[in-house]
N, C-alpha and C positions, 0 to 999 in steps of 0.2 A: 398215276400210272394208267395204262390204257386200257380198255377195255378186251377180251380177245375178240377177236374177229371170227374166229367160226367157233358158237356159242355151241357147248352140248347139253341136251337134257335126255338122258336115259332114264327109261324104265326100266321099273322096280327087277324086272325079269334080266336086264341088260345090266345091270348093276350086280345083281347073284353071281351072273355068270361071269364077270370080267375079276368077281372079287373069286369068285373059285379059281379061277384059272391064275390068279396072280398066289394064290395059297399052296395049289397042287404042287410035290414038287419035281413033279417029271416036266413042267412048263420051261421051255426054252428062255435064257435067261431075255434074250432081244424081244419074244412074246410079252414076255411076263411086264416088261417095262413100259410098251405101248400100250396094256391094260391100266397100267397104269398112271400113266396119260392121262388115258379119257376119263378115269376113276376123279385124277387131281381135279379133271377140266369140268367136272360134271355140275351145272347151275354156277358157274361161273366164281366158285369158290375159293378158288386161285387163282392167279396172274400168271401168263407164260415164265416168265423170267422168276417166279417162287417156283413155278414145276421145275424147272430146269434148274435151280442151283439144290434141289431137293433130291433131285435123281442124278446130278451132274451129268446132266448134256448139255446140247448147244438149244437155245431157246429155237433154233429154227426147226430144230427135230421138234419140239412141240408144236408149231404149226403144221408140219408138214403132214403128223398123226392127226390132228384135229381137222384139217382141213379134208381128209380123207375120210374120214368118220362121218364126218357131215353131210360130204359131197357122193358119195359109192352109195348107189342106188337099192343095193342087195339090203334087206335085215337083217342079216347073217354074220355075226362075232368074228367070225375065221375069216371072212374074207374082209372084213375092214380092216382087220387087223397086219393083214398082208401075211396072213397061214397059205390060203389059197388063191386065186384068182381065176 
């Protein structure tokens, strides 16, 4: 299988807060699953195609969150996550 293409490695602080937000349960259910994404994607622990038949989506929805995570210049949870922009 392939490697992904936009690798994440979150901190310990970035990892608290993606796991609270996927726990809370006032989290929007579309939130809660790009948290959990980057949770799957975090040190390359899974494969796109194991995230995506895990959460059943389309494996391009897990690119398109990781490459976003990667790529968005902000520190900021909410806005990678596409809360805000």
């Amino acid at each position: 299988m392939r490697t992904p293409l936009h690798k994440i490695k979150l901190s310990q602080k970035e990892q608290e807060e993606l796991e609270q937000l996927v726990r809370k349960q006032t989290t929007a259910q579309n939130i809660a699953k790009r948290a959990k994404i980057i949770l799957m994607a975090n040190d390359g622990t899974y494969k796109n195609m194991e995230i995506a038949k895990a959460l059943g989506i389309r494996p391009e929805d897990i690119t398109k969150w990781t490459k976003r995570w990667v790529y968005t210049p902000q520190n900021k949870i909410p806005i990678k996550l596409g809360i805000m922009s």
